[in-house]
C-alpha positions in Angstrom: 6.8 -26.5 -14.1 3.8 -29.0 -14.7 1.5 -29.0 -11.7 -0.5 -32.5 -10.7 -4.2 -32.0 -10.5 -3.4 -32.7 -6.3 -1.2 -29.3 -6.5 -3.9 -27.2 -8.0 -6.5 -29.0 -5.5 -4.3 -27.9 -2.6 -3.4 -24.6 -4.0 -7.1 -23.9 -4.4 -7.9 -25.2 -0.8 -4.8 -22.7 0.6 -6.4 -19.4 -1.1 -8.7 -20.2 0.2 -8.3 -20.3 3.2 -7.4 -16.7 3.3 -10.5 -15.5 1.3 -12.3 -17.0 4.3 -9.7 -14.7 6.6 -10.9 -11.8 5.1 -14.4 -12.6 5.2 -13.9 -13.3 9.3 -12.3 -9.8 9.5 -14.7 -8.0 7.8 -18.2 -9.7 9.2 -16.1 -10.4 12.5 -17.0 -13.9 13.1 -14.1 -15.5 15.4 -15.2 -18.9 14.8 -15.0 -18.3 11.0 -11.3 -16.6 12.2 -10.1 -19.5 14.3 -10.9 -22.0 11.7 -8.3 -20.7 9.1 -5.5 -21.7 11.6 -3.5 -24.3 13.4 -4.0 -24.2 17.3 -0.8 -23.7 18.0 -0.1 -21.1 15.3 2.2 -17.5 15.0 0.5 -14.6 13.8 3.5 -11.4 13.2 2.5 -7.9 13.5 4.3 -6.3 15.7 5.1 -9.1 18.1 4.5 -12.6 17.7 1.1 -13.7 19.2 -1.0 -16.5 19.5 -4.5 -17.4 17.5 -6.0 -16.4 20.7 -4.3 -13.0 21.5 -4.5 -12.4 17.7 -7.7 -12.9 18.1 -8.5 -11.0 21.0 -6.4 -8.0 19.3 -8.7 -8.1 16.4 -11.9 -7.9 18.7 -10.5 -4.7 20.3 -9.2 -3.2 16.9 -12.1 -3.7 14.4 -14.5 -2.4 17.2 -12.6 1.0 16.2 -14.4 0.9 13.0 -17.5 1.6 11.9 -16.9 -1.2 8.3 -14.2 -3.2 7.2 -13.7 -4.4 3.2 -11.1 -6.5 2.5 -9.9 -7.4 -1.0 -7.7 -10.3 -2.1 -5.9 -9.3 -5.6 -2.6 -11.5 -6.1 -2.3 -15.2 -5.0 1.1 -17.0 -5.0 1.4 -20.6 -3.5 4.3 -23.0 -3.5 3.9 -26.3 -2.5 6.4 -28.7 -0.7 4.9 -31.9 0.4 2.7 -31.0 3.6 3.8 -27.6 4.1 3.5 -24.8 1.8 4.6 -20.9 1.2 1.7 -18.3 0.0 1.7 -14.8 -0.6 -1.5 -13.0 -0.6 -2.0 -9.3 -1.6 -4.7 -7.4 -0.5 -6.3 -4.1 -0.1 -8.5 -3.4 2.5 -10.7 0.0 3.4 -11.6 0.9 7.7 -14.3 3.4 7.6 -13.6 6.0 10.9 -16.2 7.8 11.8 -16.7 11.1 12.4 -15.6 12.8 15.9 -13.7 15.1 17.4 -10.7 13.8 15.5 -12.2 14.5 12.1 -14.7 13.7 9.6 -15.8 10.1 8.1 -12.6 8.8 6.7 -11.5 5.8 5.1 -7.8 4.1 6.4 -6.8 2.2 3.1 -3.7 -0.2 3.9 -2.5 -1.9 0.7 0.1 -5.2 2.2 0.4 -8.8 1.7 0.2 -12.0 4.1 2.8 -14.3 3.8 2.0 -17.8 5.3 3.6 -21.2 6.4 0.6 -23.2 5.3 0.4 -26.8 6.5 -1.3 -29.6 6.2 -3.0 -31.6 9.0 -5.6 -33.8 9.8 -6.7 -33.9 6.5 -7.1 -29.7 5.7 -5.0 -26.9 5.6 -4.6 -24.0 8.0 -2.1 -21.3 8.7 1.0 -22.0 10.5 2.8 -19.1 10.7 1.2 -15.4 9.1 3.4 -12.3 8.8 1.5 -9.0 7.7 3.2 -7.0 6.1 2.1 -3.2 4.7 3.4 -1.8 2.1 1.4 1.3 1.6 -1.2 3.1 3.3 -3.4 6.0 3.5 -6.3 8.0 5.1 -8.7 9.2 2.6 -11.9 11.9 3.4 -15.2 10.4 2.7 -17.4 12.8 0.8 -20.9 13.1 0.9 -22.2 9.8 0.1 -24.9 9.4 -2.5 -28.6 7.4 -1.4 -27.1 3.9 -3.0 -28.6 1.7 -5.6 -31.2 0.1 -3.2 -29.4 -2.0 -1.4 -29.8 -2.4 2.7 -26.0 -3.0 3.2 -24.5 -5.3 5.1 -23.8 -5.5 8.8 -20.1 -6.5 10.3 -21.7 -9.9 12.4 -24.0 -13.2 11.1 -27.0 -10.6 10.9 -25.1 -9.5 7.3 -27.2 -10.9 4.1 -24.8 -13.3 3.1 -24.9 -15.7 6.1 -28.9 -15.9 5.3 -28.2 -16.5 1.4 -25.5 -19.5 1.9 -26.4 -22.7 0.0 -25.7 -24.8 3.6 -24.5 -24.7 7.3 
C-alpha cells in the first residue's frame, strides 16, 4: 500500500509520542507523562485507570527502583482518518537494590503497548493504552566495572540531557 507523505508525517508524530512515554518513565517527569495523552484517556494494566491514577501509580511504582531504561525496538502504526492503531515493543530494565530481599538485581520485562491514537486539536496523543507483557525476568547484577567516564544520569530534570536540549 502506497503511503501519502501526510501518513508518514502522522506515523512519525505517533511513535513518537511513545519514545517521549518512555523517556517520562525513565527520567520521571509527569508533565513530560501527561503530555503523551488525551485528558480523558484509558490506560489497561490491571484495571482501567485514568491519566491521573496512572499517573499517580507510576509515582508510587518507579520510586521502588533505584533506574529505569526503557527501549523501543518494533513500531507498527495504522492509520484511519483521525484515529489510529500502534503497536510498540519495548524492553525495559528496573534496577532493585540490594536489601534484605536480595542483592542488586535487574527486573527485565520484554511487552508491547498497543494504542488507540487520536488526533485532536491539531496533535496526537493516546486514547486508550493496553500493556501487555510477554516475557519477563529478574536477572543478578554482578560486580559492576568503574564505567567509561561518564557521570550517569539521574531519574528527574537534574539528568544531562534536559541541560543538553537544543530549546525549551
Amino acid at each position: 500500500m502506497q503511503k501519502s507523505i501526510d501518513d508518514v508525517v502522522a506515523e512519525a508524530a505517533i511513535k513518537d509520542v511513545h519514545i517521549r512515554y518512555c523517556r517520562a518513565n525513565d527520567r520521571r517527569d509527569e508533565e513530560l507523562m501527561r503530555s503523551c495523552f488525551h485528558a480523558d484517556a484509558v490506560v489497561e494494566l490491571h484495571e482501567e485507570l485514568s491519566v491521573d491514577g496512572f499517573i499517580e501509580l507510576g509515582r508510587a511504582v518507579l520510586s521502588m527502583y533505584t533506574q529505569t531504561w526503557h527501549n523501543t525496538g518494533n513500531q507498527l502504526v495504522e492509520l484511519e482518518g483521525d484515529a489510529a492503531w500502534a503497536e510498540h515493543y519495548t524492553i525495559s530494565t528496573h534496577r532493585i537494590a540490594a536489601s534484605a530481599d536480595g542483592p542488586e538485581r535487574d527486573f527485565v520485562v520484554s511487552g508491547r503497548y498497543v494504542d488507540r491514537m487520536e488526533w485532536r486539536d491539531g496533535e496526537w496523543k493516546i486514547a486508550r493504552r493496553k500493556m501487555i507483557v510477554d516475557l519477563s525476568r529478574t536477572d543478578p547484577v554482578p560486580p559492576g566495572e568503574p564505567g567509561m567516564g561518564g557521570s550517569g544520569g539521574s531519574r528527574d530534570r537534574n539528568d544531562p540531557s534536559y541541560a543538553m536540549r537544543l530549546s525549551k
